[in-house]
TORKOL-4160 file (C-alpha; in steps of 0.2 Angstrom, whole numbers, padded with zeros to 4 digits, m for minus):
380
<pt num="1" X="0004" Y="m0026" Z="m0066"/>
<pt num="2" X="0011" Y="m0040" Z="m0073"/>
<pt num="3" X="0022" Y="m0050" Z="m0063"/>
<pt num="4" X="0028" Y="m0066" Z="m0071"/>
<pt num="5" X="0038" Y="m0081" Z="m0068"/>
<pt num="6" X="0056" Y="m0081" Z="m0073"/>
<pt num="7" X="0062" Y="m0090" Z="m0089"/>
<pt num="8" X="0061" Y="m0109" Z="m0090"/>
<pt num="9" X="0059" Y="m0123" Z="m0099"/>
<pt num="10" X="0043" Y="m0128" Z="m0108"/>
<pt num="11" X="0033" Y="m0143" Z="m0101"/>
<pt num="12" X="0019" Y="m0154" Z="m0102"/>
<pt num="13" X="0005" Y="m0151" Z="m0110"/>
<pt num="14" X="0010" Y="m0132" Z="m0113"/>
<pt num="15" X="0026" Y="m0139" Z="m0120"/>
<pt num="16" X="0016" Y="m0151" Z="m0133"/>
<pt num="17" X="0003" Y="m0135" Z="m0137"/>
<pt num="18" X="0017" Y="m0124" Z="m0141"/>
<pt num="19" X="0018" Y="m0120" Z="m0163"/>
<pt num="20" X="0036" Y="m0125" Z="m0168"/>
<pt num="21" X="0047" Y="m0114" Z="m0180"/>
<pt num="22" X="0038" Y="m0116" Z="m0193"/>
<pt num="23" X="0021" Y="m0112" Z="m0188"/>
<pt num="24" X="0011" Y="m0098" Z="m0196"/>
<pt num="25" X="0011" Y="m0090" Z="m0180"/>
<pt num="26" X="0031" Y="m0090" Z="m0175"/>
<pt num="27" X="0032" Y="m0082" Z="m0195"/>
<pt num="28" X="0019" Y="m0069" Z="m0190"/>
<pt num="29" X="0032" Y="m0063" Z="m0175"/>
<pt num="30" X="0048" Y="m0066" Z="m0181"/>
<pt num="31" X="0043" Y="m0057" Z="m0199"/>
<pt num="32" X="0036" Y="m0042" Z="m0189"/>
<pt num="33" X="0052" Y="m0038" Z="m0181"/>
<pt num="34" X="0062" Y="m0040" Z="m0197"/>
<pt num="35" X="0050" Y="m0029" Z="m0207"/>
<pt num="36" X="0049" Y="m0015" Z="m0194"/>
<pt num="37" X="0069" Y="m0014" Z="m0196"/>
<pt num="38" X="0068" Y="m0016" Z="m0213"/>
<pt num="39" X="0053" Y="m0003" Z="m0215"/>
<pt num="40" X="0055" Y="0009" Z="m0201"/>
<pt num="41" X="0073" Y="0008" Z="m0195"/>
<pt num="42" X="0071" Y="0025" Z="m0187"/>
<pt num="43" X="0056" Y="0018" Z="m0174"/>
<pt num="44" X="0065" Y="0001" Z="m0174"/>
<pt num="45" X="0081" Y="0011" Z="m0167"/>
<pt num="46" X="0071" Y="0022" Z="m0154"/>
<pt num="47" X="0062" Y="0005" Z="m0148"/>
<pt num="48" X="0080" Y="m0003" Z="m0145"/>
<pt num="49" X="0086" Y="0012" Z="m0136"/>
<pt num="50" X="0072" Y="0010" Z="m0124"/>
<pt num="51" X="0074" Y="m0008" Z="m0122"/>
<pt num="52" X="0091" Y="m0004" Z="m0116"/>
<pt num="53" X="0090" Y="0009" Z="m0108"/>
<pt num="54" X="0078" Y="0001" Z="m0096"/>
<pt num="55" X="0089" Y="m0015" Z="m0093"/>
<pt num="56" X="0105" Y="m0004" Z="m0089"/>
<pt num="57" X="0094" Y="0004" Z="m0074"/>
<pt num="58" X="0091" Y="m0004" Z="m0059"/>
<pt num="59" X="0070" Y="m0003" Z="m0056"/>
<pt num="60" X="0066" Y="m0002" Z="m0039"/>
<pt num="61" X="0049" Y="0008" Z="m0042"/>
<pt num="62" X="0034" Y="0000" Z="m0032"/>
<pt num="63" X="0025" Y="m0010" Z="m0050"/>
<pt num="64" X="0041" Y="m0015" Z="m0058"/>
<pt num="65" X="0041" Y="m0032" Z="m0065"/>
<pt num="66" X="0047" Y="m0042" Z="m0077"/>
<pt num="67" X="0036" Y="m0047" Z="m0095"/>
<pt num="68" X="0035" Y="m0064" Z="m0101"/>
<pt num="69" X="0035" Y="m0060" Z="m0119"/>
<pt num="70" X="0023" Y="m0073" Z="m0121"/>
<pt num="71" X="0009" Y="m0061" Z="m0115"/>
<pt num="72" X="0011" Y="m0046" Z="m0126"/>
<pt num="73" X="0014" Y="m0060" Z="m0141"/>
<pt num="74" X="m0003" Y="m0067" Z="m0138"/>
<pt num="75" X="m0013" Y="m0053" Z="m0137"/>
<pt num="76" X="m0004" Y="m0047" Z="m0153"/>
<pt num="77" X="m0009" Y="m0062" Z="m0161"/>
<pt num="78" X="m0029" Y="m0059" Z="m0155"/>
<pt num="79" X="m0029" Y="m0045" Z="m0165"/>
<pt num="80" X="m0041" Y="m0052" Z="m0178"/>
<pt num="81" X="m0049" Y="m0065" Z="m0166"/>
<pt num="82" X="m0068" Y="m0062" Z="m0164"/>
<pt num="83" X="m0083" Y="m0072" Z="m0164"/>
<pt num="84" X="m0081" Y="m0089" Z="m0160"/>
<pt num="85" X="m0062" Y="m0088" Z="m0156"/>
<pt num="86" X="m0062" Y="m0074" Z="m0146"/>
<pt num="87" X="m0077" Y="m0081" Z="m0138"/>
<pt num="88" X="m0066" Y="m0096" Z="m0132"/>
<pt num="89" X="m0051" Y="m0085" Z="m0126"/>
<pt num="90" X="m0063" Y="m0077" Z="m0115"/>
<pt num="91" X="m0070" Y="m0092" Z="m0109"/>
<pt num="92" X="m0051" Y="m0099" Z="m0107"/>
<pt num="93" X="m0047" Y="m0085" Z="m0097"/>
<pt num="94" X="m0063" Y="m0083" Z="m0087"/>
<pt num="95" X="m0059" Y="m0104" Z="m0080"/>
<pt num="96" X="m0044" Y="m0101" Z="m0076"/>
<pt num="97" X="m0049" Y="m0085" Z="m0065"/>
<pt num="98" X="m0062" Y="m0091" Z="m0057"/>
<pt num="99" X="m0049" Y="m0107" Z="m0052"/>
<pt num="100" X="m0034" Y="m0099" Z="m0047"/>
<pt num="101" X="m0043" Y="m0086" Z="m0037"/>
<pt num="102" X="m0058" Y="m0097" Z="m0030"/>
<pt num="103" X="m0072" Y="m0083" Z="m0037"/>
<pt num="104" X="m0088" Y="m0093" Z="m0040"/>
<pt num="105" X="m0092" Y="m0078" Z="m0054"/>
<pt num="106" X="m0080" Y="m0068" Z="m0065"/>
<pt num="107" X="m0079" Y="m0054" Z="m0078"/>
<pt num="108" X="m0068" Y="m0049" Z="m0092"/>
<pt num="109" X="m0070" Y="m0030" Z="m0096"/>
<pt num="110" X="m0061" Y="m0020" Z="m0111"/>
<pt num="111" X="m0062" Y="m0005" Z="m0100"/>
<pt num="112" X="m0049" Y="0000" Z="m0086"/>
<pt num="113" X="m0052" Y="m0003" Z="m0070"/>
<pt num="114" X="m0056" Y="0013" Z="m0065"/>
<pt num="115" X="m0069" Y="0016" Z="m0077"/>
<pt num="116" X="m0076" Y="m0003" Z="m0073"/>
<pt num="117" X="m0078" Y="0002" Z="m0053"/>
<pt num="118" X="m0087" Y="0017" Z="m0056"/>
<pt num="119" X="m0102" Y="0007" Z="m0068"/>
<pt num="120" X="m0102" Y="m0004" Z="m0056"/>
<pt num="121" X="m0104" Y="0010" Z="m0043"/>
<pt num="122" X="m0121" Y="0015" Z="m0053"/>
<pt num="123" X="m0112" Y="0032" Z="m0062"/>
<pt num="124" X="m0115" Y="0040" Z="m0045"/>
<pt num="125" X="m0101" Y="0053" Z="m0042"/>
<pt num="126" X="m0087" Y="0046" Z="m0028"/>
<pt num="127" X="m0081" Y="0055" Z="m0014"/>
<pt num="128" X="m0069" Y="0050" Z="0002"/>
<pt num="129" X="m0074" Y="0042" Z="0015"/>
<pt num="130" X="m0072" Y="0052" Z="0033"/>
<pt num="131" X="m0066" Y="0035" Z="0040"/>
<pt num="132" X="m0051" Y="0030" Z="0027"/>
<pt num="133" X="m0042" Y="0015" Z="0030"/>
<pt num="134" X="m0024" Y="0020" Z="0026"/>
<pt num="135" X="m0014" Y="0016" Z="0014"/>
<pt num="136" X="m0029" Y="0013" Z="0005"/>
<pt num="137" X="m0040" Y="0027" Z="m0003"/>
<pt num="138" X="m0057" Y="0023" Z="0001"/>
<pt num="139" X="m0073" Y="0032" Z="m0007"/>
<pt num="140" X="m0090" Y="0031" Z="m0005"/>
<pt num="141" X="m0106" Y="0037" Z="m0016"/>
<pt num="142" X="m0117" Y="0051" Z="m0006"/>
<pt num="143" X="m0131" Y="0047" Z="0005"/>
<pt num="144" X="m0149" Y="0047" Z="m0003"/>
<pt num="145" X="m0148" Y="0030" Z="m0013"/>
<pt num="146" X="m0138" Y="0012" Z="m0011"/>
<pt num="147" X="m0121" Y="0017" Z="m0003"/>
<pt num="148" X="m0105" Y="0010" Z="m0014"/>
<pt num="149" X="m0090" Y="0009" Z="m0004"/>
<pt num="150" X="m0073" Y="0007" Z="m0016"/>
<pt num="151" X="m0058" Y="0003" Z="m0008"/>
<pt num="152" X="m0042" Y="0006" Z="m0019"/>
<pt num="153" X="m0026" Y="m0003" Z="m0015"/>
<pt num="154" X="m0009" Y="0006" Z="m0018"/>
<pt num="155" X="0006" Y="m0003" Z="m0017"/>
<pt num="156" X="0010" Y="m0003" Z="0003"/>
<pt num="157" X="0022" Y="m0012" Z="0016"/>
<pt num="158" X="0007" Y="m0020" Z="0024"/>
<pt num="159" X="m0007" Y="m0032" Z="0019"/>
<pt num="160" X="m0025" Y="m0024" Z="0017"/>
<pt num="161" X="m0039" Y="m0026" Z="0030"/>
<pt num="162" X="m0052" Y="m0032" Z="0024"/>
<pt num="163" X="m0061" Y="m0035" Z="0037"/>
<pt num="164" X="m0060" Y="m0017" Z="0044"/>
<pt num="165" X="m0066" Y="m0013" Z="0025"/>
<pt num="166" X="m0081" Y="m0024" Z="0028"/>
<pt num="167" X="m0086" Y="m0017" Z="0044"/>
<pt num="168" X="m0085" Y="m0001" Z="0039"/>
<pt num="169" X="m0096" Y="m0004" Z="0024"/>
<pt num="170" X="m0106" Y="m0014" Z="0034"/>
<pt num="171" X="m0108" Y="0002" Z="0046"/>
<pt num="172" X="m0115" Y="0012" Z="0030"/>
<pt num="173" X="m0123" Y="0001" Z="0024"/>
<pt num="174" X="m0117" Y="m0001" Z="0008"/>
<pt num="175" X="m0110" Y="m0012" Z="m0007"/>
<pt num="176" X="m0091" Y="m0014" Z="m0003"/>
<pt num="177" X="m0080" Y="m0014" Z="m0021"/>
<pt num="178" X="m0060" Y="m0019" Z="m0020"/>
<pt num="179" X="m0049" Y="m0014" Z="m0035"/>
<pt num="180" X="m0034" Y="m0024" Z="m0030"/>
<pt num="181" X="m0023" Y="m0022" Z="m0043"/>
<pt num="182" X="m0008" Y="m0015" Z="m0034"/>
<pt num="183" X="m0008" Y="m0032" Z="m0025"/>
<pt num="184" X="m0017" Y="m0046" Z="m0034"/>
<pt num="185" X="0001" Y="m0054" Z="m0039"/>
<pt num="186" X="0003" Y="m0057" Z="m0022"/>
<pt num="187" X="m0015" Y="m0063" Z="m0020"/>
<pt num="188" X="m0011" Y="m0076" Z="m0033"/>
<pt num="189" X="0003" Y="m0081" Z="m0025"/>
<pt num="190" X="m0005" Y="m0083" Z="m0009"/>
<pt num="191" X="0007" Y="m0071" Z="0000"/>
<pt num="192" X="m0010" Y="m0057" Z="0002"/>
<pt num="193" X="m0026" Y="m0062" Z="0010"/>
<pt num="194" X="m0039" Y="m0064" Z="m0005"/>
<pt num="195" X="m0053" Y="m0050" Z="m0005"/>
<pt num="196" X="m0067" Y="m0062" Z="m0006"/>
<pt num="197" X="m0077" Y="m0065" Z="0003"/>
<pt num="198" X="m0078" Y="m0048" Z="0011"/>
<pt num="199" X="m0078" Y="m0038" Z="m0004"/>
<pt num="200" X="m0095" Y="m0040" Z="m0013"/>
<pt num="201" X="m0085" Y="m0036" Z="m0030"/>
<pt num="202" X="m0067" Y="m0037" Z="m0032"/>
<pt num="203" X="m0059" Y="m0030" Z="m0048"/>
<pt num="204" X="m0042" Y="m0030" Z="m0055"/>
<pt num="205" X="m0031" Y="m0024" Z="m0070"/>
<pt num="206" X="m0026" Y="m0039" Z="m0081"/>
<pt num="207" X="m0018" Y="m0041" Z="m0097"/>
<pt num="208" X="m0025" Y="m0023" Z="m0104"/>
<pt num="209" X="m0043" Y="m0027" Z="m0096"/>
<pt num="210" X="m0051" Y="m0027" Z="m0079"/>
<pt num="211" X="m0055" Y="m0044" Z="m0071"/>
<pt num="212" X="m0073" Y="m0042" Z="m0061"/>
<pt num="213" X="m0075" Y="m0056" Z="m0049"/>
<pt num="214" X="m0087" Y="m0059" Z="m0037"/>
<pt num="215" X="m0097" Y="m0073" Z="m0027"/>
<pt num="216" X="m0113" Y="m0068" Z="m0034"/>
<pt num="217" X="m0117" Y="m0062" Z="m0051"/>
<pt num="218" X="m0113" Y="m0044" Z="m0057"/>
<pt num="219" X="m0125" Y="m0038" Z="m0068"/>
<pt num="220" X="m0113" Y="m0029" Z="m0084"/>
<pt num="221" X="m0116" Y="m0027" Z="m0102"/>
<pt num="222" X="m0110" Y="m0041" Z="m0113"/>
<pt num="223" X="m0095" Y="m0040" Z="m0124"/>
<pt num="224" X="m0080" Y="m0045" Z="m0130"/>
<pt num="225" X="m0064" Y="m0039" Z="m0122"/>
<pt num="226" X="m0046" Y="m0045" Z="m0128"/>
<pt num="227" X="m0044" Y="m0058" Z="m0117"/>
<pt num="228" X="m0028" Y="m0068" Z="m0124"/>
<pt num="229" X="m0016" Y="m0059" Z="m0115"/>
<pt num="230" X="m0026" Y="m0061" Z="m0098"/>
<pt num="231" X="m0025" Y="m0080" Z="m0102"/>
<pt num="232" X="m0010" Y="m0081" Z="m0105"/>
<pt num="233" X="m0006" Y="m0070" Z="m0087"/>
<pt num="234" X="m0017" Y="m0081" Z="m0076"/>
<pt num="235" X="m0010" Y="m0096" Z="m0083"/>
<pt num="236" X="0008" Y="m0090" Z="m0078"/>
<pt num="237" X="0001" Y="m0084" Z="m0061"/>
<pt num="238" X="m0006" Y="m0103" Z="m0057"/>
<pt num="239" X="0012" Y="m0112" Z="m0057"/>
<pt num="240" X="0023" Y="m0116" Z="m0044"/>
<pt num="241" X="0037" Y="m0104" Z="m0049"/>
<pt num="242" X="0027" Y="m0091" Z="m0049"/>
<pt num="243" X="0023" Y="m0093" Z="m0032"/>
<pt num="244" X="0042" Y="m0094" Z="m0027"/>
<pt num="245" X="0047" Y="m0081" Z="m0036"/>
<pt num="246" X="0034" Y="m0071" Z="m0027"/>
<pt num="247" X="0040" Y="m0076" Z="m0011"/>
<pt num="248" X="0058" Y="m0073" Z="m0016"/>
<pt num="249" X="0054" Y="m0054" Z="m0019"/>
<pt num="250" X="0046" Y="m0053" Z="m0002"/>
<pt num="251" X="0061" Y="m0059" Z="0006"/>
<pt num="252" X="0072" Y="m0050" Z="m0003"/>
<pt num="253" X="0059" Y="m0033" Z="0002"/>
<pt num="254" X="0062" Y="m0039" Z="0019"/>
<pt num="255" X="0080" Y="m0039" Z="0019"/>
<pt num="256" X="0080" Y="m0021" Z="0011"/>
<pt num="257" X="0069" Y="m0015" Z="0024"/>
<pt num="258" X="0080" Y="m0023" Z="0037"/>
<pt num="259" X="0095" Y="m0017" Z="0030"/>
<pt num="260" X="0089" Y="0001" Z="0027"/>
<pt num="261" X="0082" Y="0003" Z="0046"/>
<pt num="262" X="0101" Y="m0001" Z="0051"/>
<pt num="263" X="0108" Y="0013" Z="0039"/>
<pt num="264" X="0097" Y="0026" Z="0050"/>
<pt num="265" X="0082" Y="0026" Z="0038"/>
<pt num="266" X="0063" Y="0027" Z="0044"/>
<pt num="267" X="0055" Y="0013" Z="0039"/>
<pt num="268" X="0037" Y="0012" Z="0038"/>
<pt num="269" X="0026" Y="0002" Z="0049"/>
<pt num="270" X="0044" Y="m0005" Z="0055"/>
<pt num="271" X="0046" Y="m0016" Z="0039"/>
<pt num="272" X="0037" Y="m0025" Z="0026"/>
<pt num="273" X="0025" Y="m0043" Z="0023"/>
<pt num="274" X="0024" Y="m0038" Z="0004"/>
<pt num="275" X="0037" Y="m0032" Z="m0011"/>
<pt num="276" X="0035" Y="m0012" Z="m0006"/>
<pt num="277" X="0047" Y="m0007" Z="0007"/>
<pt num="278" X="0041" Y="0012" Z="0013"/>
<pt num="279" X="0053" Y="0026" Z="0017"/>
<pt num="280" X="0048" Y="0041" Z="0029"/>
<pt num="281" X="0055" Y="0056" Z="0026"/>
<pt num="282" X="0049" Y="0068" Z="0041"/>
<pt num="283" X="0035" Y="0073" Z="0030"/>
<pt num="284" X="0046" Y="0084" Z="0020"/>
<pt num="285" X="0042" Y="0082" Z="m0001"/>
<pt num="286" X="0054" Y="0092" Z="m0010"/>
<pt num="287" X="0068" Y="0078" Z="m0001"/>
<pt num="288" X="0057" Y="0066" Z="m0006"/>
<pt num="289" X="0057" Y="0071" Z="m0025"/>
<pt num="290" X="0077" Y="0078" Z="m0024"/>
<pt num="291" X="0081" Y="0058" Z="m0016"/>
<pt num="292" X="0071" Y="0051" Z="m0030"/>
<pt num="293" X="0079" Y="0062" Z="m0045"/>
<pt num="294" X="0097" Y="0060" Z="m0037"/>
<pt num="295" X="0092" Y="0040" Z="m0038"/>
<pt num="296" X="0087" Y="0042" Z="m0055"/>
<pt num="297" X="0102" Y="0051" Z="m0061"/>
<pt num="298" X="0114" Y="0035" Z="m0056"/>
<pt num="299" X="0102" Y="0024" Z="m0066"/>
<pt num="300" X="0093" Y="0019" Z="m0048"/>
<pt num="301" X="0071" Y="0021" Z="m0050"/>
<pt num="302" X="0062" Y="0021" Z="m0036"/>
<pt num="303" X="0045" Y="0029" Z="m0031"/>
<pt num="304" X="0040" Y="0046" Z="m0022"/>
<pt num="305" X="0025" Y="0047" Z="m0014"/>
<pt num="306" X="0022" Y="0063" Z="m0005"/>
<pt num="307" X="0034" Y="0064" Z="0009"/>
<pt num="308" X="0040" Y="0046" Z="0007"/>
<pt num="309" X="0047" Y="0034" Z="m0003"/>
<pt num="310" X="0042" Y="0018" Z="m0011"/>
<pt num="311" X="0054" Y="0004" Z="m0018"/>
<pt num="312" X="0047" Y="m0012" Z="m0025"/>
<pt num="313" X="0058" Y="m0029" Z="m0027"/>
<pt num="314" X="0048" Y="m0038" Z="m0040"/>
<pt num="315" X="0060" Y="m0033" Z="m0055"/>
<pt num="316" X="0077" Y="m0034" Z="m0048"/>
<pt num="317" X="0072" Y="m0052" Z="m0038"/>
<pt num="318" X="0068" Y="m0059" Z="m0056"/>
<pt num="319" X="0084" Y="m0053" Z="m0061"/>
<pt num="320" X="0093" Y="m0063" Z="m0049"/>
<pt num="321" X="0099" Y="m0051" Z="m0037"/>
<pt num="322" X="0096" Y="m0058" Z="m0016"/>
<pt num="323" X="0099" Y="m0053" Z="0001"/>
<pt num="324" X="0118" Y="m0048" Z="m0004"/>
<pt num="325" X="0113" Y="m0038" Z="m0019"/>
<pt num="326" X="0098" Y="m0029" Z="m0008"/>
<pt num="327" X="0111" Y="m0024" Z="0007"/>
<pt num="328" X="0123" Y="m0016" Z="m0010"/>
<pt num="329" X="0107" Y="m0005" Z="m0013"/>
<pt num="330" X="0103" Y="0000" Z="0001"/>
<pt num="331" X="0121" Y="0006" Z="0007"/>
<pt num="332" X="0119" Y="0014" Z="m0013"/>
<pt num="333" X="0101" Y="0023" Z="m0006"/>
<pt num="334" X="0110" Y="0031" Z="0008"/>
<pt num="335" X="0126" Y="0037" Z="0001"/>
<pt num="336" X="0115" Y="0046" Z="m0012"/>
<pt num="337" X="0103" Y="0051" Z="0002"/>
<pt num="338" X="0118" Y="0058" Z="0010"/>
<pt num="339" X="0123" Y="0070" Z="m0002"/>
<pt num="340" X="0108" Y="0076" Z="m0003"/>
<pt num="341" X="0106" Y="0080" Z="0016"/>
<pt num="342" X="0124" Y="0088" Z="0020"/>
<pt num="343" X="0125" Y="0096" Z="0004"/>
<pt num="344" X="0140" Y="0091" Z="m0002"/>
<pt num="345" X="0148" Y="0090" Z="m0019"/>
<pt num="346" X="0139" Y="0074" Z="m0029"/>
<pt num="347" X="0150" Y="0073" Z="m0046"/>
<pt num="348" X="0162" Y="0059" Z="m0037"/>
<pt num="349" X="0148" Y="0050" Z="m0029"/>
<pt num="350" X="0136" Y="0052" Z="m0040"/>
<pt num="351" X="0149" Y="0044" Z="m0054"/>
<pt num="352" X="0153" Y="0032" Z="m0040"/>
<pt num="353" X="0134" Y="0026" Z="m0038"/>
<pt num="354" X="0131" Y="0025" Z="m0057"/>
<pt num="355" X="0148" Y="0014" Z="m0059"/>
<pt num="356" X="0140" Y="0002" Z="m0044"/>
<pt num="357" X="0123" Y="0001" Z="m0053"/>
<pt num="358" X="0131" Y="m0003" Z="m0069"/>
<pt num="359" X="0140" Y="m0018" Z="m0062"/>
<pt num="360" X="0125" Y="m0026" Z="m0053"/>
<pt num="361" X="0116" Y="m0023" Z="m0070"/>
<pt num="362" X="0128" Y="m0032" Z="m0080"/>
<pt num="363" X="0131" Y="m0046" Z="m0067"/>
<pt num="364" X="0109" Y="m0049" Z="m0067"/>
<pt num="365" X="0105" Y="m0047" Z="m0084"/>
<pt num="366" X="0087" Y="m0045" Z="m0086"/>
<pt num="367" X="0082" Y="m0063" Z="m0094"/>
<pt num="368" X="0082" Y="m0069" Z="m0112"/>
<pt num="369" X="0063" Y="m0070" Z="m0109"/>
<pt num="370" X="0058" Y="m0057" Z="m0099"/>
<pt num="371" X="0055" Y="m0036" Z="m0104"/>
<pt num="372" X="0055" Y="m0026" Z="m0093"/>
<pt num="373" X="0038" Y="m0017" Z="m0089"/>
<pt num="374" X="0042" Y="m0002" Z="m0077"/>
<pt num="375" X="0025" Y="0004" Z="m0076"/>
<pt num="376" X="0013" Y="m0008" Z="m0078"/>
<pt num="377" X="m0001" Y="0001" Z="m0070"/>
<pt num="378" X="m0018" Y="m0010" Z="m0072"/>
<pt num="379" X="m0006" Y="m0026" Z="m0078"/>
<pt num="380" X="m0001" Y="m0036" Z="m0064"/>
């Protein structure tokens, strides 16, 4: 998932690095914009659409961020870097890594991390474990051989335990792998304890690749993964505004969370530490899905997961909205919740919801450098 800081002012050394407006590379973008208009006007159009679409909606799914257009720019620009070049990008991206996350060995893969975990677990199939530690799904290889334990993190109101992951690996004797990717914006931010060093291999989506870190060294073919875009991200993820806008998306979850259990909702695990606030819904899914579409149709996205709901406040803090704008969605949550539940007639409130989410779009604009990136899945 890619969680970026908002817009600000170039400095420093970043500042005096940067091409000016007539560098080959600012051509490149700016001509590749105007010639897909020019050439294509009928993708150009549906790509607009899209781009407006999602800034007139509210995202309150579990991943939503904001994009620093910076990120997609530089891996667009690796295209044709091989060899030497890419060689240093990787290199570029591997120090930073290793810094901002304190990893005395680190990996950049091309592959998903999905596909990276399960080389690592040796290609041996994967099957739950009878011990999970919720809300996290954890697997194991069978008996027979050495035992992999993989541990995947999904977004949750609550920090992982690590340490109960450990000892439970520990217990099985086994290899203890973390794919954190639903929470490593939080790790780099320092608002979620770090896997290592209970995790013998951590991994994580980045920029379009997987991240392998570990403190000892993980055995994996070489190659040479797109690693610009991963450079740019941890380079974003190491600066103090980063950080606070982190920490302003937790408090703002917090305050949704408290607001929320006041307006009779069941709140998971009694509130949140992270950006995920949890909504129970007496294990009954199809109000789950109904509460989610209703949301949807006033231009409101939020997550179901089974029988509850999950809302993220990545996307909407790096819009600007606060404490005052998180009690205005929650009181839009359970007026929309509402008609759901006694039945009644939603044309008027429906209309009325989509007119309130309107407003709170238009008064936090998404920012002149940010996209919007609803599911970013293994970006962080």
């Amino acid at each position: 998932m890619e969680v970026l800081s908002p817009p600000r002012a170039a400095h420093g050394p970043v500042a005096a690095a940067q091409p000016g407006p007539r560098s080959p590379l600012s051509r490149y973008l700016a001509d590749a914009v105007d010639v897909l208009a020019e050439e294509d006007p009928a993708l150009a159009a549906v790509l607009h659409e899209a781009h407006a679409q999602q800034e007139a909606r509210l995202h309150l799914t579990a991943t939503a961020t904001l994009t620093d257009p910076t990120v997609p720019a530089a891996s667009a620009l690796a295209l044709s870097a091989g060899g030497a070049a890419g060689d240093r990008m990787e290199q570029l991206a591997l120090e930073r890594a290793r810094a901002l996350f304190g990893a005395p060995h680190a990996r950049l893969l091309s592959r998903t991390p999905a596909a990276a975990v399960a080389e690592l677990a040796g290609g041996a199939p994967l099957t739950p474990l009878a011990d999970p530690a919720p809300p996290h799904e954890v697997t194991a290889t069978a008996e027979g051989g050495p035992r992999t334990l993989v541990a995947t993190l999904r977004p949750a109101p609550r920090a992982a335990d690590f340490a109960r992951l450990r000892r439970l690996a520990d217990e099985s004797r086994a290899r203890l792998i973390v794919d954190s990717t639903a929470v490593t914006r939080l790790v780099a931010a320092g608002l979620h304890p770090s896997p290592l060093p209970y995790a013998d291999v951590w991994v994580t989506g980045l920029g379009g690749a997987t991240l392998v870190l570990a403190a000892d060294v993980v055995d994996l073919p070489a190659e040479q993964p797109a690693a610009a875009a991963a450079a740019r991200l941890l380079d974003l993820a190491a600066r103090d505004d980063y950080r606070t806008a982190t920490a302003e998306a937790v408090a703002n979850a917090r305050e949704l969370a408290a607001e929320l259990h006041m307006l009779g909702w069941t709140v998971a695990t009694g509130g949140t530490d992270t950006t995920v606030v949890e909504l129970c819904l007496d294990g009954d899914a199809p109000r789950a899905a109904a509460i989610r579409q209703a949301l949807a149709s006033v231009g409101l996205l939020v997550d179901a997961y089974g029988t509850a709901l999950l809302l993220g406040t990545q996307a909407v803090t790096l819009r600007g909205c606060r404490g005052g704008e998180m009690r205005q969605l929650a009181a839009l949550l359970t007026e929309i919740r509402r008609t759901i539940d006694d039945a009644r007639p939603t044309g008027f409130h429906r209309q009325s919801a989509r007119a309130a989410v309107r407003r709170l779009a238009s008064e936090f604009p998404v920012p002149q450098r940010s996209l919007v990136t609803p599911r970013p899945g293994e970006l962080w």
